[in-house]
C-alpha positions as CSV (number, residue, x, y, z in Angstrom):
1,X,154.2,-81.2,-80.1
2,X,155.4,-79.6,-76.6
3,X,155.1,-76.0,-76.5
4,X,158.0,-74.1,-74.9
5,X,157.8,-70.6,-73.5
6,X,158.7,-68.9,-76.4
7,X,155.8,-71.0,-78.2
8,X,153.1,-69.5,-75.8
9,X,154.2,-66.0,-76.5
10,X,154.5,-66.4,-80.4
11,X,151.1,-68.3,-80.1
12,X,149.3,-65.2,-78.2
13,X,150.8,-62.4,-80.2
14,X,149.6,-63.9,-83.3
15,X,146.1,-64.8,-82.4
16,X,144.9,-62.4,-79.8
17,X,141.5,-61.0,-80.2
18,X,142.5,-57.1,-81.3
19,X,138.4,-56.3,-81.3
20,X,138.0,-56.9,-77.3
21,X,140.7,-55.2,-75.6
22,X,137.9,-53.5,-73.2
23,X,136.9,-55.4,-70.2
24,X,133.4,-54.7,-70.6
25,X,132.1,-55.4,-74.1
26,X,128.5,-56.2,-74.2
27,X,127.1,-59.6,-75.9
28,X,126.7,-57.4,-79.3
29,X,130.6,-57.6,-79.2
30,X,131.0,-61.7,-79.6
31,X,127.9,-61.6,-81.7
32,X,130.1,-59.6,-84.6
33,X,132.7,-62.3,-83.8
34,X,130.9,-64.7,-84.1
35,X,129.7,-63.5,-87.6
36,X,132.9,-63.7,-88.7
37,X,133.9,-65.8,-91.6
38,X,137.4,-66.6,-90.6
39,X,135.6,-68.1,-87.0
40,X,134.0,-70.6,-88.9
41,X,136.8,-72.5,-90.8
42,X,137.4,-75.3,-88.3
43,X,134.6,-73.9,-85.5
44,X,130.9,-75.3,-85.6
45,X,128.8,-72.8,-83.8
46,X,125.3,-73.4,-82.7
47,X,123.2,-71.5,-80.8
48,X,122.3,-73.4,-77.5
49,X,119.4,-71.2,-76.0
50,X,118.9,-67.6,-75.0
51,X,119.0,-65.7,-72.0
52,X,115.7,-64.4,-69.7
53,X,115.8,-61.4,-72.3
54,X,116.2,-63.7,-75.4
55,X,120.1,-62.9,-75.9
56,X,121.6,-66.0,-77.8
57,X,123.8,-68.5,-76.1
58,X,126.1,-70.0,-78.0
59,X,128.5,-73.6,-77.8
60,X,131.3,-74.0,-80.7
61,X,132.7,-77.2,-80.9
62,X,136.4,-77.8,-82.9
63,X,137.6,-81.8,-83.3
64,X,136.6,-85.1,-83.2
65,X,138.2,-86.9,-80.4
66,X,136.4,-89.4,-77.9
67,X,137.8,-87.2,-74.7
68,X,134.7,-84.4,-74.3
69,X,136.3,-81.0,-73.0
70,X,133.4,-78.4,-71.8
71,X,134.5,-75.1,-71.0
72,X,132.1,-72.4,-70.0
73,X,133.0,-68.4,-69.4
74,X,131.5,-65.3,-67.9
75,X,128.5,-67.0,-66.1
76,X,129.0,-63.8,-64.1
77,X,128.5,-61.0,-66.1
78,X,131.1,-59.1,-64.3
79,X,134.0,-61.6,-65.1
80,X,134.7,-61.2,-68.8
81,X,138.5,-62.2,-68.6
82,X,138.0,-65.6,-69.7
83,X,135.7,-64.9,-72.5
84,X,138.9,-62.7,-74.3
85,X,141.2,-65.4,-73.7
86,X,138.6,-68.2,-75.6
87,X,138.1,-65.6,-78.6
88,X,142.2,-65.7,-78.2
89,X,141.5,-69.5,-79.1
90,X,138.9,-69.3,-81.2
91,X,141.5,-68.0,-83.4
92,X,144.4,-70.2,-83.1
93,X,142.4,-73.2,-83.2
94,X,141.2,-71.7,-86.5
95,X,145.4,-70.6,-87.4
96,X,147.3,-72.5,-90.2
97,X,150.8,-72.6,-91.2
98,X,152.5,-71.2,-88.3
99,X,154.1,-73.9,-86.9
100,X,151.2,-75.0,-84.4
101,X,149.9,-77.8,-87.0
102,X,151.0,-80.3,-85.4
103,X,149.3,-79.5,-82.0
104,X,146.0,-78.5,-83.5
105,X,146.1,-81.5,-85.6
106,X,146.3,-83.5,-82.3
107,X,144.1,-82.1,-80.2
108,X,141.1,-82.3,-82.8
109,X,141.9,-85.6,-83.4
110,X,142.4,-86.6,-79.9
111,X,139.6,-84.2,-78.2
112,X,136.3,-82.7,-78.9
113,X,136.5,-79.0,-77.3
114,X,132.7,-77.5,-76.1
115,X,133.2,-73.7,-75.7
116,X,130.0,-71.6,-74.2
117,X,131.3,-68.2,-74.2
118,X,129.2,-65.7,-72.5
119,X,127.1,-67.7,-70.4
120,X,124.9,-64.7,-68.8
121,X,124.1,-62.3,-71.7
122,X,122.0,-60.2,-69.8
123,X,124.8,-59.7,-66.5
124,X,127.4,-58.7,-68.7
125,X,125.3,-56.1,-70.6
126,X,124.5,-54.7,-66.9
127,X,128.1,-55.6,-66.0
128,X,126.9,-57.4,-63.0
129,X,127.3,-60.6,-61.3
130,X,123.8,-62.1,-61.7
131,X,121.5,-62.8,-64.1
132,X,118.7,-60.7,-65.4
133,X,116.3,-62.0,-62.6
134,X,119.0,-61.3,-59.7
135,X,119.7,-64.4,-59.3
136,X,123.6,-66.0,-58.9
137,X,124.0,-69.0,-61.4
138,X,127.0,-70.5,-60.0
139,X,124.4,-70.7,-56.7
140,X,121.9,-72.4,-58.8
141,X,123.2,-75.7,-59.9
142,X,120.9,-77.9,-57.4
143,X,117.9,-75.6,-58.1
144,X,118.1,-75.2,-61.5
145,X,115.7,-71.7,-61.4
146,X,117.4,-70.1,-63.8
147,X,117.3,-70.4,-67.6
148,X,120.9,-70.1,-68.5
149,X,121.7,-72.3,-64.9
150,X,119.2,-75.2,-66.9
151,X,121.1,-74.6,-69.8
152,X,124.2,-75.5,-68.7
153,X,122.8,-79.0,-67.0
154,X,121.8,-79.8,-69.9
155,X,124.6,-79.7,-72.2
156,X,126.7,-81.2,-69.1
157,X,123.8,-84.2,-69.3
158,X,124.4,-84.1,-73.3
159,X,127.7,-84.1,-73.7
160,X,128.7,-86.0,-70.7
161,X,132.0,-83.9,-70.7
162,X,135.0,-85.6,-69.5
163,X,137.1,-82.4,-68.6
164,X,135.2,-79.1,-67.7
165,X,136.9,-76.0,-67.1
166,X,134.7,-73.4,-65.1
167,X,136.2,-69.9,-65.7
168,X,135.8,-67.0,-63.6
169,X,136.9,-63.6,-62.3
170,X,138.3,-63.4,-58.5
171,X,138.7,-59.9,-57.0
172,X,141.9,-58.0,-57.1
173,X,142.5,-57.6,-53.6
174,X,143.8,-61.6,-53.1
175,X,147.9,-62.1,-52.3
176,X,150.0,-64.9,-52.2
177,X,150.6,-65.7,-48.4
178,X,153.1,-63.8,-46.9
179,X,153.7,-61.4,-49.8
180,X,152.8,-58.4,-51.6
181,X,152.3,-60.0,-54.9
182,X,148.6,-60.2,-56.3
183,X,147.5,-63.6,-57.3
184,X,147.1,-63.4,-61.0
185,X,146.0,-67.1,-61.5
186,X,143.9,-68.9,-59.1
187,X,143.2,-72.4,-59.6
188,X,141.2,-75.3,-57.7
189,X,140.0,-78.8,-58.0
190,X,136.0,-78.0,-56.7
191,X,135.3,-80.9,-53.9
192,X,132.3,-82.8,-54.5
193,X,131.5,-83.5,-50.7
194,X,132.4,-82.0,-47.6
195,X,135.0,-84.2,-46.4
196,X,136.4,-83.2,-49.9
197,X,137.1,-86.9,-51.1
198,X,139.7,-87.5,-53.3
199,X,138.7,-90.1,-56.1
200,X,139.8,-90.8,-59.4
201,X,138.1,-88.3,-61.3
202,X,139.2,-85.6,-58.5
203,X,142.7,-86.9,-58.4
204,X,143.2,-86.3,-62.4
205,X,141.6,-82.8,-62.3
206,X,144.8,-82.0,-59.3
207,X,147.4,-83.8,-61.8
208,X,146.0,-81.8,-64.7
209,X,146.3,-78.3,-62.5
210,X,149.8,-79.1,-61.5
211,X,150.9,-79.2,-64.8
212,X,148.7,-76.1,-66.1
213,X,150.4,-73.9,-62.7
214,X,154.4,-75.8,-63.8
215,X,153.5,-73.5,-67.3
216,X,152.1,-70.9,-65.7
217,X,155.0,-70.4,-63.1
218,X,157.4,-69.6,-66.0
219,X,155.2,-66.1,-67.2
220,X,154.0,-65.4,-63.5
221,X,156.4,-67.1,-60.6
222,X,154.8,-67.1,-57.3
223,X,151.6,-65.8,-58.9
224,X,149.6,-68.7,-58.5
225,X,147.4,-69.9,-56.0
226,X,144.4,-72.3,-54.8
227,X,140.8,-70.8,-54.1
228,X,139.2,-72.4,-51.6
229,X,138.0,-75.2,-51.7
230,X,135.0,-75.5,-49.2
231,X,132.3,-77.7,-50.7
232,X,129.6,-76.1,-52.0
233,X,126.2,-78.1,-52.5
234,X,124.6,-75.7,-55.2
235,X,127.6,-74.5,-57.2
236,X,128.4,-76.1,-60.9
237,X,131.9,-76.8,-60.3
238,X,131.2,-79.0,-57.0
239,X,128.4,-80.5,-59.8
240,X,130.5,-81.2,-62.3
241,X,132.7,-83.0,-60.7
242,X,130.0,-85.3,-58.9
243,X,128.8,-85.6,-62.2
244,X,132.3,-87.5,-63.0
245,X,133.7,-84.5,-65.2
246,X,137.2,-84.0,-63.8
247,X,136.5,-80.2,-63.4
248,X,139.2,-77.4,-62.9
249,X,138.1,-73.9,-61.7
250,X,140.2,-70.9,-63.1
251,X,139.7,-67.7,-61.4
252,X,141.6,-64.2,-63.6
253,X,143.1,-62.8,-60.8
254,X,145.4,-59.4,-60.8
255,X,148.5,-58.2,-62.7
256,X,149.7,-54.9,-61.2
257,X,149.2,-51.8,-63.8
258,X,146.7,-54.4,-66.1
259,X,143.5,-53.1,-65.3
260,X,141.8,-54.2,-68.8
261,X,143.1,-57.7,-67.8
262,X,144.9,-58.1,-71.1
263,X,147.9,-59.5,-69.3
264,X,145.6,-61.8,-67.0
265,X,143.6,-62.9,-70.3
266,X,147.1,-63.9,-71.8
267,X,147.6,-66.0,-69.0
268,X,144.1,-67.7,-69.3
269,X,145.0,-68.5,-73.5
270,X,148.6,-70.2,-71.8
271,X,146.7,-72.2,-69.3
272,X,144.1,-73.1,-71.5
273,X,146.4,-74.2,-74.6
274,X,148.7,-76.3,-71.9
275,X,145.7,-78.0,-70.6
276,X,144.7,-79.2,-74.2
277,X,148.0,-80.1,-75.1
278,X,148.6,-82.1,-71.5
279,X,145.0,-83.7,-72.2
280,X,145.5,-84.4,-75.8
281,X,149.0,-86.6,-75.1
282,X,148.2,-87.7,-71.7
283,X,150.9,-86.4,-70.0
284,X,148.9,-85.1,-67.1
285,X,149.2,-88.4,-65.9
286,X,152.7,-87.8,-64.8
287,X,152.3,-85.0,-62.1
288,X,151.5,-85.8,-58.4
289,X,149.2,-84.8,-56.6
290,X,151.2,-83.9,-53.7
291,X,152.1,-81.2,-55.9
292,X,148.4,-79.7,-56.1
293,X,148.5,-79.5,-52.7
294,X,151.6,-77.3,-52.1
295,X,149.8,-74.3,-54.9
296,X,149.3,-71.8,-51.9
297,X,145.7,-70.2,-50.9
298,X,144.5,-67.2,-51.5
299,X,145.0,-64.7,-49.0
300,X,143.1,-61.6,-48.9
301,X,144.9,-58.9,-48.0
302,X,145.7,-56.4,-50.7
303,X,144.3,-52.9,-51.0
304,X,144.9,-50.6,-53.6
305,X,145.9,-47.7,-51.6
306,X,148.0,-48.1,-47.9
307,X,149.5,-45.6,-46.1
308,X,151.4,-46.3,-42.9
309,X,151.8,-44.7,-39.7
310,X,150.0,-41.2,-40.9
311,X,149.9,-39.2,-38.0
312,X,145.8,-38.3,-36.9
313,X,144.6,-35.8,-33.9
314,X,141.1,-35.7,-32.3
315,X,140.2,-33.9,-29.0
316,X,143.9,-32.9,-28.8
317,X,145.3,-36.4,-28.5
318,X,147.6,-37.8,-31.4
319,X,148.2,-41.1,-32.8
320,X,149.6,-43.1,-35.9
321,X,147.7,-45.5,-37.6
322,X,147.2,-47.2,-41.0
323,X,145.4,-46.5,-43.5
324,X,144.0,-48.7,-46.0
325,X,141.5,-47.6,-49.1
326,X,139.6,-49.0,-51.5
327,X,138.6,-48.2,-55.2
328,X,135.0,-49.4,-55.7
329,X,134.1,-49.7,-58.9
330,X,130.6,-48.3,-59.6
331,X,129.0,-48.8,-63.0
332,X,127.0,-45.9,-64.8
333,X,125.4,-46.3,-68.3
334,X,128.2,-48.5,-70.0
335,X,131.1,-47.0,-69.0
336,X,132.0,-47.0,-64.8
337,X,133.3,-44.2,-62.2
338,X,135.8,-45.4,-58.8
339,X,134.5,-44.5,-55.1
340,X,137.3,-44.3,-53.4
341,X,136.3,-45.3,-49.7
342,X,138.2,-45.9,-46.5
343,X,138.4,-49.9,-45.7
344,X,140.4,-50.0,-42.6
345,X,142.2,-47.5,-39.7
346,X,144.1,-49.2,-37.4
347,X,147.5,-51.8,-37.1
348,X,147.6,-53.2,-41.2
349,X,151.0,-54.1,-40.7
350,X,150.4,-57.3,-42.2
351,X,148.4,-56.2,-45.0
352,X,149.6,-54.6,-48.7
353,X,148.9,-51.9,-50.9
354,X,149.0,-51.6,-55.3
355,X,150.1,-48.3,-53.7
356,X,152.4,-48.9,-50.9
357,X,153.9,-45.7,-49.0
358,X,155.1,-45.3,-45.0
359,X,154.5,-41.3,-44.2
360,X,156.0,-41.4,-40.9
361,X,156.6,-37.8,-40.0
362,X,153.6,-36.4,-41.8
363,X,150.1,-35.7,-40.7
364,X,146.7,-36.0,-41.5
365,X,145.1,-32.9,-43.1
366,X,141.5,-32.2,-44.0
367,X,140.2,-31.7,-47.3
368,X,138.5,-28.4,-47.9
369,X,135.5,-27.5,-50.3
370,X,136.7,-24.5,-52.8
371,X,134.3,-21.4,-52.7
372,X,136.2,-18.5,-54.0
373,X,135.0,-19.3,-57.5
374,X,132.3,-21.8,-59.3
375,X,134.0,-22.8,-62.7
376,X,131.8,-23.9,-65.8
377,X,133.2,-27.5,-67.0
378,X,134.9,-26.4,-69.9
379,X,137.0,-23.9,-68.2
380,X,139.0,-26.6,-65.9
381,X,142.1,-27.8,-67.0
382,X,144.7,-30.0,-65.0
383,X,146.8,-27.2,-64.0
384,X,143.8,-25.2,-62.1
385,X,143.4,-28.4,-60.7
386,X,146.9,-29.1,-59.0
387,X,147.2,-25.8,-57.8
388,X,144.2,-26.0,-55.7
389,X,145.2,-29.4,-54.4
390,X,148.6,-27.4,-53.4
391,X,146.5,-25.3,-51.5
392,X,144.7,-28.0,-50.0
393,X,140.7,-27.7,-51.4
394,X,140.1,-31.4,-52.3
395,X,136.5,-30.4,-54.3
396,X,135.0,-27.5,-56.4
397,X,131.7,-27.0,-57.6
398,X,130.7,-26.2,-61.7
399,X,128.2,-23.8,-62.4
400,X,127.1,-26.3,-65.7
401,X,126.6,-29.8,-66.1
402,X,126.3,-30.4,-69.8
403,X,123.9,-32.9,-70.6
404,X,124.8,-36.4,-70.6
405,X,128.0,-35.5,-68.8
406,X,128.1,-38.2,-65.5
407,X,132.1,-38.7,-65.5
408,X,135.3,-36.8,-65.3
409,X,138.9,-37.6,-64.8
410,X,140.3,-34.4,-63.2
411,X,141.8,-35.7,-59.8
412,X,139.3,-33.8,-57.5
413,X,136.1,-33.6,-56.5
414,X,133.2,-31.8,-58.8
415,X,130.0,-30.8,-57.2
416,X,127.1,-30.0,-58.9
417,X,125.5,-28.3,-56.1
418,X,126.9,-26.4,-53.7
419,X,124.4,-27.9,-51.7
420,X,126.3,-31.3,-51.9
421,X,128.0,-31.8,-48.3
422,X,131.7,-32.4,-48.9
423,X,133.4,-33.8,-45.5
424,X,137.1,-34.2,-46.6
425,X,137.7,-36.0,-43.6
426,X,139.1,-39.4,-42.1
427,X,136.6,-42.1,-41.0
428,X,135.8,-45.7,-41.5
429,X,134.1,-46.3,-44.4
430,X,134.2,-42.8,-45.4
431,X,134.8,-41.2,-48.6
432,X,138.8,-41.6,-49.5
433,X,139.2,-37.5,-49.7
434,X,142.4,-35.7,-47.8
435,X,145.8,-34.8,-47.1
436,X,149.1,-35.7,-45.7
437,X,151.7,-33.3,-45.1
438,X,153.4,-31.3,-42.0
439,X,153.8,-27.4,-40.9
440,X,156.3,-27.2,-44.3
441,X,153.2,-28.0,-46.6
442,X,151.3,-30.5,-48.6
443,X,153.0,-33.2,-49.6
444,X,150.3,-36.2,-51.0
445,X,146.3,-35.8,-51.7
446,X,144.1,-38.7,-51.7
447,X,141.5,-37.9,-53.9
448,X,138.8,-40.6,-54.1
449,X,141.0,-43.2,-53.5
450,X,144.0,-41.8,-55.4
451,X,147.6,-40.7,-54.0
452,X,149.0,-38.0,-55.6
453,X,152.6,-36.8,-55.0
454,X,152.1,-33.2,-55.1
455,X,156.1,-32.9,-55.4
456,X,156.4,-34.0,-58.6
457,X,154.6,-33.6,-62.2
458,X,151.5,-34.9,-62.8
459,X,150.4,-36.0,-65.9
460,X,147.3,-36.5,-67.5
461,X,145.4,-39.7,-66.0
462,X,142.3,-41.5,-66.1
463,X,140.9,-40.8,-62.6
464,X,137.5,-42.6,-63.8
465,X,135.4,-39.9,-60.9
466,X,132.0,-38.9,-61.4
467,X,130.3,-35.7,-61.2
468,X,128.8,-35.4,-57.8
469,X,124.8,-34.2,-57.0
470,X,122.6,-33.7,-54.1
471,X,120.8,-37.4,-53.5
């Protein structure tokens, strides 16, 4: 059975995994998934191992073919995108009566699919990249120091997988060459030496991409690209495919206005479900390599916010520049807050913004710190708030911070203490706090990272900011 379009989007609307629509869900999420009934019909789970602080690691298996498929997720605790998308699976491969039969009937005869969701228990609970002893697994395949990293050897020694499928998060910030569009899907072939060598192993892994990116190209055209593909000694997808697993490295990427990843996460389930059903009837075999070779790289040169040719003034001499910002996610508890920070000042004419905007015309104007009044918390609403931005003042201080409160999501600064220095100014590296407008008035804040038209209605918005204190 050959899945069309139309398949894919009837497939991932009837099987997607309502209970993690939150990027960061902790392991206690998958646990109550995995306690589910209905995940057990055609799914053998087993529990593998634990983590450093004796969280359980899990590998389901579905079918009994002779071609081994591993596939491991989220062995950075900050890349969860991947782990959705196999709980998306989870639950087709356990569908019935749909009109998939036929494809689930031949992959489980055809393959035997490994699945280790949630390989670093202890990063995603932290939302970080490393494990609990701060080390990088994907560093740690020569090594072997870490629990989880040992793990993983050994089911790649046990199983002796013939297709592997390392999945990861890449940051939002990479392009497709040339463009403004953010690569949503990155894809790559790991090299297992530094002349990176092409051998038969290698060469089907690059056949087996080219048909995953021909699928992918009809939900996201010119969306995909390559990440690079320098060798790297102590990494498990350079390992894997030395080991002779033909091993195929998908990075979530971005998807403008997605910043749960749900439309990314769809786009893992597609790739994923192609590449069993290419594997299962061979038909990989087809593409050409040459084909693998034309998927773009990566560039790097998105930001979220870029403003062009704002006019700037020190010691009484004026220029334009660029100006490019950054929202920095920070977590806090288990939630997160955005620093918005200055990345670049300077020619970025052949960089890109999420946000995109040419203010030719207009000026640079400091933020100011409002004094006239200290407001309590409660009192603030959204329309105190833009009228003080129309006047400029780009923070406020509260008399009260109720306990427990850390976050906010007015658009402006909140200081705790008066004490707190607010500098509302321009400067690399800087806090992302200001205005643009001309002798007629304001006519945009930037407000930790955010542009605001001041022109127009605003409307209620999560600004994800954080109440600020003295350090």
């Amino acid at each position: 059975m050959n899945l069309i379009k139309e398949d894919f989007i009837k497939a991932f609307s009837l099987y997607e995994e309502k209970a993690l629509q939150y990027r960061r869900f902790k392991h206690a999420a998958i646990l109550q998934l995995l306690e589910r009934k209905e995940i057990r019909k055609q799914l053998a789970i087993e529990e593998i191992g634990k983590s450093v602080e004796d969280r359980s690691i899990f590998r389901l298996k579905y079918g009994q073919g002779s071609v081994k498929v591993l596939l491991w997720s989220q062995m950075h605790g900050d890349e969860p995108t991947a782990t959705m998308a196999l709980f998306d699976l989870f639950n087709f491969l356990n569908g019935e009566e749909d009109g998939f039969d036929t494809l689930r009937k031949e992959i489980a005869e055809k393959l035997t699919l490994y699945f280790i969701p949630m390989l670093n228990p202890d990063g995603a609970e932290r939302y970080q990249r490393r494990t609990a002893m701060d080390v990088d697994m994907n560093r740690d395949a020569r090594a072997l120091a870490t629990v989880e990293g040992a793990l993983l050897k050994a089911q790649a020694m046990l199983l002796k997988p013939d297709f592997a499928f390392n999945l990861h998060n890449q940051n939002n910030y990479y392009n497709i060459p040339g463009s403004a569009t953010p690569v949503t899907i990155s894809l790559l072939v790991p090299a297992y030496d530094y002349a990176r060598s092409v051998n038969r192993v290698r060469a089907d892994a690059m056949r087996l991409i080219v048909g995953i990116n021909k699928i992918l190209q009809e939900f996201i055209p010119d969306a995909v690209a390559k990440y690079d593909d320098e060798h790297t000694p102590r990494g498990f997808g350079d390992n894997f495919q030395k080991w002779g697993a033909r091993t195929i490295l998908i990075e979530s990427g971005a998807y403008a206005g997605d910043p749960e990843k749900l439309e990314v996460r769809k786009h893992n389930f597609i790739a994923l479900l192609h590449a069993f059903q290419e594997i299962a009837s061979g038909s990989y075999l087809v593409h050409d390599i040459a084909d693998y070779n034309a998927i773009p790289f990566n560039d790097e040169k998105l930001h979220d916010v870029l403003i062009r040719n704002l006019s700037i003034e020190k010691n009484g001499k004026r220029m334009l520049v660029d100006v490019a910002i950054r929202q920095n996610e920070k977590t806090v508890a288990s939630d997160y807050y955005v620093e918005g920070v200055i990345e670049d000042i300077g020619d970025l004419q052949d960089f890109y913004g999420y946000t995109d905007i040419d203010v030719e015309g207009l000026q640079f104007i400091p933020a100011k710190l409002y004094t006239d009044q200290v407001f309590s918390l409660a009192e603030l609403t959204l329309p105190i708030v833009i009228e003080l931005l129309k006047q400029g003042y780009g923070a406020l201080q509260i008399s009260d911070r109720p306990e427990g409160t850390q976050l906010h999501d007015f658009p402006i600064q909140i200081l705790t203490d008066a004490s707190f220095h607010y500098a509302g100014s321009l400067f690399f590296e800087g806090q992302a706090d200001f205005f643009i407008g001309s002798e007629d008035g304001i006519r945009f804040a930037l407000i930790n990272g955010y542009l605001l038209d001041l022109t127009i209605n605003l409307t209620e918005q999560n600004f994800k900011n954080k109440l600020y204190q003295p350090n």
